[in-house]
N, C-alpha and C positions, 0 to 999 in steps of 0.2 A: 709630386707634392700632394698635400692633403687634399685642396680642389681636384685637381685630376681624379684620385682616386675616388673622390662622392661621384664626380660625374662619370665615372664609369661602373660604379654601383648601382647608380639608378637607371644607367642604361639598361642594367639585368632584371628591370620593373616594368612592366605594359603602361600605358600612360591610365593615369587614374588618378581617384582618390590616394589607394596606398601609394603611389609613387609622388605624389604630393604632400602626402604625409613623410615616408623617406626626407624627401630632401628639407622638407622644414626641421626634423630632427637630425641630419647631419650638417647643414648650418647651426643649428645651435653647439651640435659636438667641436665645430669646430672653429667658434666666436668662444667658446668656452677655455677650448685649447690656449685661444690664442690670449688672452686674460690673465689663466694661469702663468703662461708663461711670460708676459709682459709683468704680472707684480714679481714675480722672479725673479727680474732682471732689472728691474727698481732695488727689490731688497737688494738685491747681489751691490748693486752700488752705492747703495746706501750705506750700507754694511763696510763698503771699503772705502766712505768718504769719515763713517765713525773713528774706523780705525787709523787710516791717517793722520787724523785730526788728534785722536790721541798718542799716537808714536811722535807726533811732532812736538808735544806738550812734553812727552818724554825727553826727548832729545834736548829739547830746550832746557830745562833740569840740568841734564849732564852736561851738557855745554856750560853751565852755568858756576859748574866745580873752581876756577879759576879766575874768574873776573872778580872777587871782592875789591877789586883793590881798582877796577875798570869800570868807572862808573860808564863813561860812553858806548861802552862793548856791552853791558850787563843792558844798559836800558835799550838799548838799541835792539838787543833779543825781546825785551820783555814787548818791544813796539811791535815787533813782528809774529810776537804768539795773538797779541789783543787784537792785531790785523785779521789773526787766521783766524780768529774767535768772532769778531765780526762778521768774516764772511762766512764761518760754518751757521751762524745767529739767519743768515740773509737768507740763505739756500735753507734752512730745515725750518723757518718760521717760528726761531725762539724766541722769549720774551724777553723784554730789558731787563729785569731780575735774573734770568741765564746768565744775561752777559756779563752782568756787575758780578754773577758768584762765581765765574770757571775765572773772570781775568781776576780778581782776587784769591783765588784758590792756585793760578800759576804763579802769578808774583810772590805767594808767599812760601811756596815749594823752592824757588828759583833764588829766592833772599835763604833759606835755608842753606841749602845747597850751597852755594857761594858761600856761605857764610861757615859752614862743616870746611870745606874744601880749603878754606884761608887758617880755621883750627888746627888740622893737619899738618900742611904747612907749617907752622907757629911751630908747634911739635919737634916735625923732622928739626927746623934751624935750630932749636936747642938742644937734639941728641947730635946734632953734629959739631956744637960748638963744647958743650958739656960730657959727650961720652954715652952710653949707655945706663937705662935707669941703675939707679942703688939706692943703698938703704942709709936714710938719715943718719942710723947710728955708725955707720961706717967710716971708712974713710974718705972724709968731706973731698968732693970731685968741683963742685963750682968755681968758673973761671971768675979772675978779679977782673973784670972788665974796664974799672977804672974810667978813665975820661977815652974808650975808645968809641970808634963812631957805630957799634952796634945800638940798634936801637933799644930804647927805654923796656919795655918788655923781656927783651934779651938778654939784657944788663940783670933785670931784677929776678931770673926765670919766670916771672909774672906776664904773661903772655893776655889774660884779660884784664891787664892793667885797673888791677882792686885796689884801690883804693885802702889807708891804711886805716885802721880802728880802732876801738880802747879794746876788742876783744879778736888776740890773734888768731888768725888761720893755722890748721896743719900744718906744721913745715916754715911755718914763717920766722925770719930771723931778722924782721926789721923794717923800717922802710928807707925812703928816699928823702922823705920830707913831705910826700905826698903817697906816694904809693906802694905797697905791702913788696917786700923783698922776700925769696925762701929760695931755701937752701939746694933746693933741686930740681929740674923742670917740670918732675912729675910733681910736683907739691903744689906747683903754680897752675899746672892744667886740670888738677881737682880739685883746686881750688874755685877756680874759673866754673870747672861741671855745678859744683855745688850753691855756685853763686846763681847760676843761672836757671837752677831749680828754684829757686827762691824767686824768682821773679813773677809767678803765677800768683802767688801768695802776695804779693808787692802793686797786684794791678796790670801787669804789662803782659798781654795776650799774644800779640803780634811779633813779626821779624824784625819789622823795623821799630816797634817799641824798644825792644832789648838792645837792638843793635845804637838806638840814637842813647838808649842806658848806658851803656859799656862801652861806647867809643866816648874817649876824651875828647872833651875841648881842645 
């Protein structure tokens, strides 16, 4: 080890001033050594508590694809990311303003997420029920659904349940009485894209602004 070998180096020294000297300079070389390599092995941990700590924020995310419809499964993750965020806050010495901006910055990734994730869905159940996109001016493919127990959305291909207006949508051929009917699923899901670009312009910034917008009473 390093000791051994200072003290067999200053063995090869007559006793003195220089071998006194010697060994105060290979103590220092090797309180130096050992420094260096101790913050080394700090970063190296640190380094991999960063990264944990974000692959778990990731993960969380994706997990998150399929719970819209779970509120218990969905908050139940968002508990356990604000948990790990707390304790990443405790170990690195972050400040309360850390903590309010990464657990809002998760939950509003995680309401995305979920909330893409139940779009899609919405989607697939209306190419499965209606067919493969086409063209309005084609030959009309929309099933009459009639009083069956698909849902509201489904019935209307309006999948963000828009509401109807003196000024129709793309594609729209009507309503319910309440909410905008069209002719084709894709009429209704760009209808939906477009309505939800509009909501920056309307005020509503956030996930759950839009989502408490667009979800019916």
């Amino acid at each position: 080890n390093m000791q051994q070998k200072a003290q067999d180096l200053r063995g090869t020294v007559p006793d003195g001033d220089a071998r006194q000297q010697l060994s105060f300079q290979l103590q220092q070389s090797i309180q130096s050594f050992h420094n260096q390599a101790r913050r080394y092995e700090v970063g190296q941990f640190q380094q991999f508590q960063d990264e944990a700590f974000t692959s778990g924020n990731s993960l969380a995310v994706t997990q998150s694809t399929g719970l819209y419809n779970d509120n218990p499964a969905f908050f139940g993750l968002v508990k356990q990311r604000f948990d790990a965020t707390d304790q990443y806050a405790d170990v690195h010495g972050k400040s309360e303003e850390w903590r309010v901006q990464q657990k809002t910055q998760i939950k509003e990734q995680m309401g995305q997420q979920a909330w893409l994730g139940d779009l899609a869905q919405k989607y697939s159940d209306l190419l499965q029920i209606n067919g493969e996109p086409g063209d309005l001016n084609g030959v009309g493919r929309v099933v009459a659904h009639g009083n069956s127990g698909a849902a509201r959305g489904l019935r209307n291909n309006n999948p963000g349940n828009i509401e109807a207006g003196s000024t129709p949508w793309e594609g729209q051929t009507g309503s319910d009485g309440r909410f905008a009917t069209f002719a084709t699923p894709e009429h209704g899901i760009r209808a939906r894209g477009k309505n939800l670009l509009s909501y920056q312009r309307q005020g509503y910034y956030t996930v759950s602004e839009i989502v408490n917008r667009w979800a019916p009473a």
